[in-house]
C-alpha positions as CSV (number, residue, x, y, z in Angstrom):
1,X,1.0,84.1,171.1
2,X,3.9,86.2,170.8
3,X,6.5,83.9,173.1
4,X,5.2,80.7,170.8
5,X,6.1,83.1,167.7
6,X,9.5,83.7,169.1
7,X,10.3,80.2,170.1
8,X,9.2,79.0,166.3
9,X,11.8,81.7,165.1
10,X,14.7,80.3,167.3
11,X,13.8,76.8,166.1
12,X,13.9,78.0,162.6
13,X,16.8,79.9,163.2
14,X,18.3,76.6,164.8
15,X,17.1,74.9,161.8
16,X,18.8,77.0,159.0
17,X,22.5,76.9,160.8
18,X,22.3,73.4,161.7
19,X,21.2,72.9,157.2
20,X,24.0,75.6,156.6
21,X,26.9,74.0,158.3
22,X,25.6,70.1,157.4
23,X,26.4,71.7,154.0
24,X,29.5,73.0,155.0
25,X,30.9,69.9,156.3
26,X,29.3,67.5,154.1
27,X,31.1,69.9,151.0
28,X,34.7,70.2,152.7
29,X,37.3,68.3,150.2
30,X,39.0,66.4,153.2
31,X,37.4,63.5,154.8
32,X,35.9,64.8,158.0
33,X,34.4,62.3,160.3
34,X,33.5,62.3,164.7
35,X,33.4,59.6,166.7
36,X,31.9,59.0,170.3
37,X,33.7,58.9,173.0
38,X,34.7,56.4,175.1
39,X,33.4,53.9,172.8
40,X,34.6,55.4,169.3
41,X,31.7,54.5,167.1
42,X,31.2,57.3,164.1
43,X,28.6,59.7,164.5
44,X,29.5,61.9,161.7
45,X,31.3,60.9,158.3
46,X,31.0,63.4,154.9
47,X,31.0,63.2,151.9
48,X,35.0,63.4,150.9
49,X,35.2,60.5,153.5
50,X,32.8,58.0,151.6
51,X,34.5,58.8,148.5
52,X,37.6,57.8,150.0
53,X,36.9,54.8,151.7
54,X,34.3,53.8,149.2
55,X,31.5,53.3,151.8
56,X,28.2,55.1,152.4
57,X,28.0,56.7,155.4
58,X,25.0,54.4,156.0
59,X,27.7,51.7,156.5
60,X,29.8,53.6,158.7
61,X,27.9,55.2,161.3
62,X,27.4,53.9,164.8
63,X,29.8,51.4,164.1
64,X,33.8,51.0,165.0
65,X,36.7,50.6,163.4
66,X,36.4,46.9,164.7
67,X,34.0,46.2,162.5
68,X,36.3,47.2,159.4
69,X,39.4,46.2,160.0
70,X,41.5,43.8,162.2
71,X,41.9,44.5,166.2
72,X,45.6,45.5,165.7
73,X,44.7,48.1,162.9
74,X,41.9,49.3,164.4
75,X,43.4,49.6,168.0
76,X,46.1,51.7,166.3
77,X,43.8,54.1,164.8
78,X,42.0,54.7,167.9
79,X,45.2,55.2,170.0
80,X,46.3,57.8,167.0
81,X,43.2,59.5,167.6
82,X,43.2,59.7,171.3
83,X,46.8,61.0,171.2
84,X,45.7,63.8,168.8
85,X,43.1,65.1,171.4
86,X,45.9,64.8,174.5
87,X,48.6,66.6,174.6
88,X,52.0,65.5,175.9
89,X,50.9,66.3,179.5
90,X,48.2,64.4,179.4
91,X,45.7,67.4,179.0
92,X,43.7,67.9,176.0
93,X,45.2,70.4,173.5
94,X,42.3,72.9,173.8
95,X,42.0,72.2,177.4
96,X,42.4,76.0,178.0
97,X,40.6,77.4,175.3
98,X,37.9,75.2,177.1
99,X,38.2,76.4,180.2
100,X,38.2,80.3,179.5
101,X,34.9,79.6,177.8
102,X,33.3,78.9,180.8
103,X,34.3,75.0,180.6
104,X,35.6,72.6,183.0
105,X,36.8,68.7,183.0
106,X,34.7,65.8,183.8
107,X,36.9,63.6,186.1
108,X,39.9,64.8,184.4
109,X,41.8,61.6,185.5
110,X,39.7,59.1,184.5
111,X,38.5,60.2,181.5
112,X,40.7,63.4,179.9
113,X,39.3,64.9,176.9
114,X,35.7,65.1,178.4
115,X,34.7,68.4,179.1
116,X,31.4,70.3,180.3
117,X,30.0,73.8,180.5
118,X,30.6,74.5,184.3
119,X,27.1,76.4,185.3
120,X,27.3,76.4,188.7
């Protein structure tokens, strides 16, 4: 049927920007890498960042920087990546950008940098 037709061309549409921009990161020359929040596990790591740590990203995702280096070190890197998500105030940096596209905080005070698309 014709709404099946268009739902397969979304998908595939889906499909090809999702491959496209896999590319992009996995090609950038700077290691690029996302972890979870709260519990900072990697969910993304490319290509520059496995040459630079000399580690597949096999080895790196869903785990911590606990499981790399010792708790001091890797409690540092996680507090140096917090505080370049927060600003001073205590609000994310891109906390307005966020909110003029429709977004709005998640229990702001317990856990800042969490943000939703407000439907209601």
């Amino acid at each position: 049927s014709r709404h099946v037709r268009n739902q397969q061309d979304v998908i595939d549409q889906l499909q090809k920007t999702t491959s496209f921009l896999d590319a992009v990161i996995d090609n950038l020359p700077g290691m690029l890498f996302v972890k979870s929040f709260p519990d900072s596990r990697f969910v993304l790591f490319n290509r520059a960042g496995e040459e630079l740590l000399g580690r597949r990203r096999e080895e790196l995702l869903g785990r911590t920087d606990l499981d790399f280096y010792p708790r001091e070190q890797a409690e540092f890197f996680r507090a140096r990546g917090i505080r370049r998500i927060v600003s001073p105030g205590g609000e994310p940096a891109h906390a307005a950008y966020l909110r003029r596209m429709g977004f709005a905080p998640v229990a702001p005070a317990a856990l800042p940098g969490l943000y939703q698309l407000d439907v209601g």
